[in-house]
C-alpha positions in Angstrom: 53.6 24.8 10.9 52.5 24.2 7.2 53.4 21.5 5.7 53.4 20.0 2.1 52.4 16.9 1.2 52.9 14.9 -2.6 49.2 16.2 -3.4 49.7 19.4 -3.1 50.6 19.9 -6.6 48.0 18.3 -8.7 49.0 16.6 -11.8 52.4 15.6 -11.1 53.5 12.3 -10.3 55.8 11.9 -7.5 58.6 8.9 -6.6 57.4 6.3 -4.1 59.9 4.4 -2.2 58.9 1.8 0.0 61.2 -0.2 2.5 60.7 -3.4 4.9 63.5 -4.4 7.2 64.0 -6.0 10.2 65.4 -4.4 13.2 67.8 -6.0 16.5 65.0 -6.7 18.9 67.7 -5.9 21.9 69.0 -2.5 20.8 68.3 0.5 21.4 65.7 2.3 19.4 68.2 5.1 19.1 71.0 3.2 18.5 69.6 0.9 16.2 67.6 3.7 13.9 70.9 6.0 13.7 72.2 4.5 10.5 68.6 4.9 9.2 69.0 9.0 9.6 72.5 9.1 9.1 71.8 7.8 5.5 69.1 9.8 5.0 70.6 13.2 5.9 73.8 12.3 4.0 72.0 11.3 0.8 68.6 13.3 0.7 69.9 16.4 -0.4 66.8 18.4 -1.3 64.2 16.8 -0.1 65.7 16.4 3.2 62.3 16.9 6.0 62.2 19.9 7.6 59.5 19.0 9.6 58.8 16.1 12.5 55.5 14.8 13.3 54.3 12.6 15.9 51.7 14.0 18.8 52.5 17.5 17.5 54.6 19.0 14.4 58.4 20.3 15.5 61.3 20.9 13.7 63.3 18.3 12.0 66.2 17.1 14.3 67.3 13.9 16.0 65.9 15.1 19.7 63.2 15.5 18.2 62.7 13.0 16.6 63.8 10.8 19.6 61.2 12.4 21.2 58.1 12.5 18.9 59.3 8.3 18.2 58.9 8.0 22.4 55.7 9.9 22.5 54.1 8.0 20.6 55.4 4.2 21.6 53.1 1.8 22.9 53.7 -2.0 23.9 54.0 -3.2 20.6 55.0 -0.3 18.0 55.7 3.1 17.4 55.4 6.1 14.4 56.6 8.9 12.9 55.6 11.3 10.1 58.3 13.8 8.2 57.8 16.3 5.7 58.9 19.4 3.9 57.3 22.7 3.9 58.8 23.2 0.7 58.9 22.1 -2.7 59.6 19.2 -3.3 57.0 17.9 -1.3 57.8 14.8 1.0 56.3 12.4 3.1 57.6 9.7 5.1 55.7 7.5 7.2 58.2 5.4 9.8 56.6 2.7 11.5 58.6 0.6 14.0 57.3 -3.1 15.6 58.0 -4.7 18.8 58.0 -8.2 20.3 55.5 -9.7 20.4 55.9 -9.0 16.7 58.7 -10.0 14.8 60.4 -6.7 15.3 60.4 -4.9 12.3 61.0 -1.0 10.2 58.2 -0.6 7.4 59.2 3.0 5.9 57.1 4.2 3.2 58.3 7.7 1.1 56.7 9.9 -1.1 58.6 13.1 -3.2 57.3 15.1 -5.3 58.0 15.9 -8.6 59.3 12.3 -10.0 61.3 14.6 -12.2 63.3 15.4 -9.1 65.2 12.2 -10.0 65.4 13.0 -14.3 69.1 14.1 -12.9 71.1 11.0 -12.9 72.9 11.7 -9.4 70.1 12.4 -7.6 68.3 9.1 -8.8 72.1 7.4 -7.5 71.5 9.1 -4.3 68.7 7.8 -3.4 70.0 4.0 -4.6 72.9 5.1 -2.1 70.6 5.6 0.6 68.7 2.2 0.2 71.9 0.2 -0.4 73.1 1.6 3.5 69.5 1.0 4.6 69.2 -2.7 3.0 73.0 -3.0 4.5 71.7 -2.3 7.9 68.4 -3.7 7.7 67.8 -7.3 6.4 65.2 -6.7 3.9 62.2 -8.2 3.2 61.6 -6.0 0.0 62.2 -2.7 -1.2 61.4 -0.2 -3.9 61.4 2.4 -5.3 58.9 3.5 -8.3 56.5 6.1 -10.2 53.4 6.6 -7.7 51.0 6.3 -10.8 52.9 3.5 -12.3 53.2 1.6 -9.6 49.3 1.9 -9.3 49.1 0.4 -12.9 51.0 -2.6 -12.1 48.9 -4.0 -9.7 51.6 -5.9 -7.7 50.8 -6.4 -4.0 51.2 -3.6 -1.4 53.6 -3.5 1.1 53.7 -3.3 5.1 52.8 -5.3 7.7 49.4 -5.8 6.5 50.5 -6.7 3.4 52.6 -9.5 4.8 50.2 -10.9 7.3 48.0 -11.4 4.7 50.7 -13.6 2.6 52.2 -14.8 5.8 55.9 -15.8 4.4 55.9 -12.2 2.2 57.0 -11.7 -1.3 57.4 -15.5 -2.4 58.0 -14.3 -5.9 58.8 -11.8 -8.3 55.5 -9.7 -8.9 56.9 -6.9 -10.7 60.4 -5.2 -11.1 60.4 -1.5 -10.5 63.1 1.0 -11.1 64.7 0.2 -8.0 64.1 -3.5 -6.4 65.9 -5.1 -3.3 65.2 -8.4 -2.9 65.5 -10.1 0.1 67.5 -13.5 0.6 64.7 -15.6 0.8 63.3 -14.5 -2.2 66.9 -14.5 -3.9 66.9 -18.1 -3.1 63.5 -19.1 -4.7 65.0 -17.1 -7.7 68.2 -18.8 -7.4 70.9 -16.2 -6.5 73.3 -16.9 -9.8 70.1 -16.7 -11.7 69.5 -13.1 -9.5 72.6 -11.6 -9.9 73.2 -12.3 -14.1 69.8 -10.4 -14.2 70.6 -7.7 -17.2 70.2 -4.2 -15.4 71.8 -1.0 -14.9 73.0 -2.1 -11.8 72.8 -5.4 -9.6 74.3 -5.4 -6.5 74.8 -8.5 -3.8 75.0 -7.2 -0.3 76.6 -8.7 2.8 73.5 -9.8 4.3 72.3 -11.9 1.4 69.9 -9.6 -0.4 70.6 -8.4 -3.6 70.1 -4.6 -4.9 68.7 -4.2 -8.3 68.3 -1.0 -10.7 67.0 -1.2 -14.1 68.0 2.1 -15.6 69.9 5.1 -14.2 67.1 8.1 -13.8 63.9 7.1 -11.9 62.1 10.4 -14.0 62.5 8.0 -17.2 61.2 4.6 -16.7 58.4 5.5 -19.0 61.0 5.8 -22.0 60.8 3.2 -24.5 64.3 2.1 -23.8 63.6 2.0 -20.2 61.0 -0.1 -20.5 62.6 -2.7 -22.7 64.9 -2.6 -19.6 62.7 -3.3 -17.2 61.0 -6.0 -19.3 64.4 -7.7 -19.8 64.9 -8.0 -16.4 61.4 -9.1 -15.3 61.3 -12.1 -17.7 64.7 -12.9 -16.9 63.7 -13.3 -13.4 60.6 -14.6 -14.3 61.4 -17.2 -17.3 58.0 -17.6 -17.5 57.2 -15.1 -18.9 56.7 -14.1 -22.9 59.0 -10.7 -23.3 57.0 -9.5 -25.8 53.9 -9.7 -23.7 55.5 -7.9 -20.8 57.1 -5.4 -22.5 53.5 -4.7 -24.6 51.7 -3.9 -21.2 54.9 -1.8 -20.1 54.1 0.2 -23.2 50.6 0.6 -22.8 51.2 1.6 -19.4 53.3 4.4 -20.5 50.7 5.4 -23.4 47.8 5.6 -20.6 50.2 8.0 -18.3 50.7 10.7 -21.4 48.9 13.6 -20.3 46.4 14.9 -21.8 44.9 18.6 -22.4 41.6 19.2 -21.0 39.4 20.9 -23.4 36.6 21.0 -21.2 33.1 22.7 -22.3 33.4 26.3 -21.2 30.2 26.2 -19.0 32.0 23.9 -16.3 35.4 24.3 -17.2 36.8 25.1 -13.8 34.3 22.2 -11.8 35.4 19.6 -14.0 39.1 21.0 -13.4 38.9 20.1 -10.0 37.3 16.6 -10.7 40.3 15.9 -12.4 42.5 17.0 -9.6 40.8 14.9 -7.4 41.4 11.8 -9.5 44.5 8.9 -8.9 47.5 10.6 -10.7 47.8 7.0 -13.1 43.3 7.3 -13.9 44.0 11.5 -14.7 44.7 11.0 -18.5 42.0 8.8 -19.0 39.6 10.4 -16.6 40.7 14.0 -18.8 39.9 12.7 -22.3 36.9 11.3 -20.8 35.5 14.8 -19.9 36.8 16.5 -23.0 34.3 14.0 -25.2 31.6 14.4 -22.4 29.0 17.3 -22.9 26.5 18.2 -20.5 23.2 18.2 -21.4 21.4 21.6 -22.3 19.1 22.6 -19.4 15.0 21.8 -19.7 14.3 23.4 -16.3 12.9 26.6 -18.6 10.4 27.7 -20.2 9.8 31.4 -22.1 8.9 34.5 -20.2 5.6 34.1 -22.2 4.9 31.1 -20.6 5.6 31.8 -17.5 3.2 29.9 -14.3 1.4 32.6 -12.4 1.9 32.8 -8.8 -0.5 30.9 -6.9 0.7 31.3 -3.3 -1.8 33.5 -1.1 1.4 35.4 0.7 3.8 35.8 -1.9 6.3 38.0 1.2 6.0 34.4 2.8 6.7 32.3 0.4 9.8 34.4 -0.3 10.8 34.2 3.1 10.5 30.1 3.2 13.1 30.2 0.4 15.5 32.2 2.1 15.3 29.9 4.9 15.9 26.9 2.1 19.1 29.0 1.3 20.1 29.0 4.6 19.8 25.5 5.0 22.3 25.2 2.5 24.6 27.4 4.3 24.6 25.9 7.5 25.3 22.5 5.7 28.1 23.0 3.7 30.0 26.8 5.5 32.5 25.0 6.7 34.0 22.7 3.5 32.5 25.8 1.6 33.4 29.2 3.3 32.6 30.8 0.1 28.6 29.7 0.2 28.4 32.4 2.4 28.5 35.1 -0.7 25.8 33.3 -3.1 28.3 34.1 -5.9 28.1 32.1 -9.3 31.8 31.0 -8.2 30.3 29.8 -4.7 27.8 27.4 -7.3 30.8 25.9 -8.8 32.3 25.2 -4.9 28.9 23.8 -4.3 28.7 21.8 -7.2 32.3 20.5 -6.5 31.8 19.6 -3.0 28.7 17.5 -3.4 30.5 15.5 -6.2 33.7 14.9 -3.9 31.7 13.9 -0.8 28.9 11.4 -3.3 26.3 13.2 -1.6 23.4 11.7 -3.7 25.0 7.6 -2.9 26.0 9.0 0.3 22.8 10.2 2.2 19.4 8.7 2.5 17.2 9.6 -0.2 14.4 11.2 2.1 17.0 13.4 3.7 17.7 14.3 0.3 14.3 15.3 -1.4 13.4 16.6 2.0 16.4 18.9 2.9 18.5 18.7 0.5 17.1 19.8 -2.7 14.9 22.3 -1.0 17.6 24.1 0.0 20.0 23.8 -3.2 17.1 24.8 -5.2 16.6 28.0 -2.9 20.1 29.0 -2.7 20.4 28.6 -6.6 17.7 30.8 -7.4 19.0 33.1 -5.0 22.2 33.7 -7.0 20.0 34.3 -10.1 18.4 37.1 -8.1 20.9 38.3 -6.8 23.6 38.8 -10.0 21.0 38.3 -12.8 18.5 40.9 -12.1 15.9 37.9 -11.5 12.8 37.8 -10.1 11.1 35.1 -8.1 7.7 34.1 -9.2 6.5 31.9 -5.8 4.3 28.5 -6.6 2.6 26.4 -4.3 4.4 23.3 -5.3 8.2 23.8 -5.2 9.1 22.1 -8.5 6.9 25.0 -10.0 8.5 28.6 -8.5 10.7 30.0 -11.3 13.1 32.9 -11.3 12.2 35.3 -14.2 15.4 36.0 -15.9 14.8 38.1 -19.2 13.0 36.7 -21.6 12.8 33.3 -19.7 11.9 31.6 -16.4 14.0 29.2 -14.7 13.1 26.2 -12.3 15.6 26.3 -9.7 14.1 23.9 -7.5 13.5 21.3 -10.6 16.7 21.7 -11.2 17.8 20.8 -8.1 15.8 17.2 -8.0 17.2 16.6 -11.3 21.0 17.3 -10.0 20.3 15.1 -6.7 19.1 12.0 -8.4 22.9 10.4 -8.4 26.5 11.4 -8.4 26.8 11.6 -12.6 23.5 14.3 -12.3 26.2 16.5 -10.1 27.3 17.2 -13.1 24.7 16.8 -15.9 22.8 19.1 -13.9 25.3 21.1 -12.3 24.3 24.7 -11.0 26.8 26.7 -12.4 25.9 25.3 -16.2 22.1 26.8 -15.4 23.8 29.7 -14.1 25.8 30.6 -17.4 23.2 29.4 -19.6 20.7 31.7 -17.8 23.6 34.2 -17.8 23.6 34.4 -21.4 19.6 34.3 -22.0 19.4 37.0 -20.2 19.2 39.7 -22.9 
């Protein structure tokens, strides 16, 4: 069963919503986690899960999520994944705790698009849902936020983890998102008149003590100007020590760092640095973009004209041709399985290649004897190989590796001095990427 997840759509940002309550240490799991679901299936709408997950993927359903909940319970906690296998994507991590521990429900929520919530009653949905949840569960915090803002603000994280490391939790007000609960103990350090006079959208005491907290109505906008001034009243007024004009300053630069930004890439490795970007932090992508529009790479030195070409010097030339094929090889045994597409030696398998050894840091990764040894032998081999095989090239074997060229036209290439030059670090994966020499070469070819 396929399911979606938030990064299936690169680019976007998505909604995170992240709750910590505590739970009746006598009551049954089922009992006490039905006003959890009920809430969610009355207030979800569409991006309800559709799929369970805990020692296998099933269906969305209360048996089964009974079920996948009891499969995976030990003496001290239990878990449960849900998703979608639909847009909009979801994921939902449910983590439940057990004495010993202070028993406990850390949820943590991902949908995707955040411009689900631009509509104004889906964004008071969802505040619906976490009002019953914060109702039901006495909160330590909750919120709900932009994924790639939320990165920006550098508040702490939430979850157990979180709170064993700061032992009595959130003892202040780090940051206010779009949608805060805050729990009584923390209304209390605040002062709860002070709390509930805080100018929002909409603040809310609940019976339990906590107090519910939304600066503006649609979570798609908090990057507006008017949401931020928003956001920045409330945080100062909960925070009087804070300067408003400071705060709301680094709420705008914020929102001027998450403007996307067109990639004009350089046509040579267009669609490589395309997937760099996808693989970037939604909140670093704008930045990380204009970086590699100014960025050019280098033109390639691993040439030299066909009238200067270095004889062969090898004493079996069928040989030496044969060692690189094995070099190739290499190569393809490494990598067939990230890179099913190595198996064609296409000039769209060089830009897979080049991709994958940027996204595992193969040069700060691996030893660098492995590398010289292996490694660039066999990139080297497998990147002359394409220039054989779809440029008409022609290999021209040397005794020292750095030295066999492919003739291409009216020039010879150095595939395997190329190579060394690409493996040196993780930047040289794309100074020196194979598919630039492959175009370049392309359009020498005459």
């Amino acid at each position: 069963m396929k399911v979606l997840g938030p990064g299936d759509v690169k680019g976007e940002d998505s909604l995170r919503l992240t709750f910590e309550g505590a739970l009746e240490p006598q009551a049954a799991l089922e009992t006490v986690l039905a006003p959890f679901f009920q809430a969610l299936e009355d207030h979800a709408g569409d991006w309800m899960p559709e799929v369970v997950s805990g020692r296998r993927r099933v269906k969305y359903s209360r048996a089964n999520l009974w079920k996948a909940l009891e499969e995976r319970r030990d003496e001290r906690s239990t878990d449960a994944w849900l998703y979608r296998t639909r847009r909009p994507t979801l994921e939902m991590s449910l983590h439940v705790w057990f004495p010993p521990l202070p028993p406990a429900l850390d949820v943590m929520t991902t949908v995707q698009p955040l411009t689900l919530f631009a509509e104004e009653e889906r964004s008071r949905q969802l505040v619906e849902m976490v009002r019953t949840w914060a109702s039901c569960y006495p909160v330590t915090h909750a919120a709900a936020h932009s994924v790639a803002d939320r990165a920006l603000a550098g508040a702490p994280d939430f979850g157990r983890d979180a709170r064993t490391a700061r032992r009595d939790g959130f003892d202040r007000i780090y940051e206010v998102f779009w949608l805060n609960v805050f729990g009584p103990k923390l209304v209390e350090t605040v002062g709860r008149e002070r709390m509930l006079s805080t100018p929002a959208h909409r603040v809310e005491e609940l019976p339990n003590g906590s107090v519910l907290l939304v600066t503006w109505p649609t979570a798609a906008d908090f990057a507006s100007d008017e949401a931020r001034r928003a956001q920045a009243r409330a945080h100062v007024h909960l925070r009087p020590d804070l300067d408003f004009d400071t705060v709301l300053r680094t709420l705008r630069e914020r929102s001027a760092s998450l403007v996307p930004v067109e990639p004009r890439f350089h046509p040579d490795v267009a669609p490589l640095l395309s997937r760099v970007v996808e693989s970037v932090a939604s909140h670093e992508r704008p930045r990380r973009i204009a970086e590699l529009n100014a960025w050019r790479p280098p033109e390639p030195e691993e040439w030299r004209p066909a009238t200067a070409v270095l004889p062969s010097d090898v004493g079996n030339a069928k040989r030496a041709l044969e060692q690189y094929s094995l070099y190739a090889e290499q190569l393809v045994a490494l990598l067939h399985t990230k890179v099913p597409s190595v198996f064609e030696a296409t000039p769209e398998s060089l830009g897979d290649v080049d991709y994958q050894f940027w996204h595992e840091d193969f040069p700060r990764v691996f030893e660098r004897q492995l590398i010289d040894e292996h490694a660039v032998p066999s990139t080297g081999a497998y990147l002359g190989q394409v220039l054989v095989r779809h440029l008409g090239g022609t290999w021209i074997p040397r005794q020292k590796l750095d030295e066999a060229q492919v003739l291409v036209g009216n020039r010879v290439w150095f595939p395997f001095a190329r190579a060394r030059h690409y493996m040196r670090s993780c930047q040289s994966l794309l100074d020196f990427s194979l598919t630039q020499l492959y175009r370049v070469a392309q359009r020498h070819r005459g």
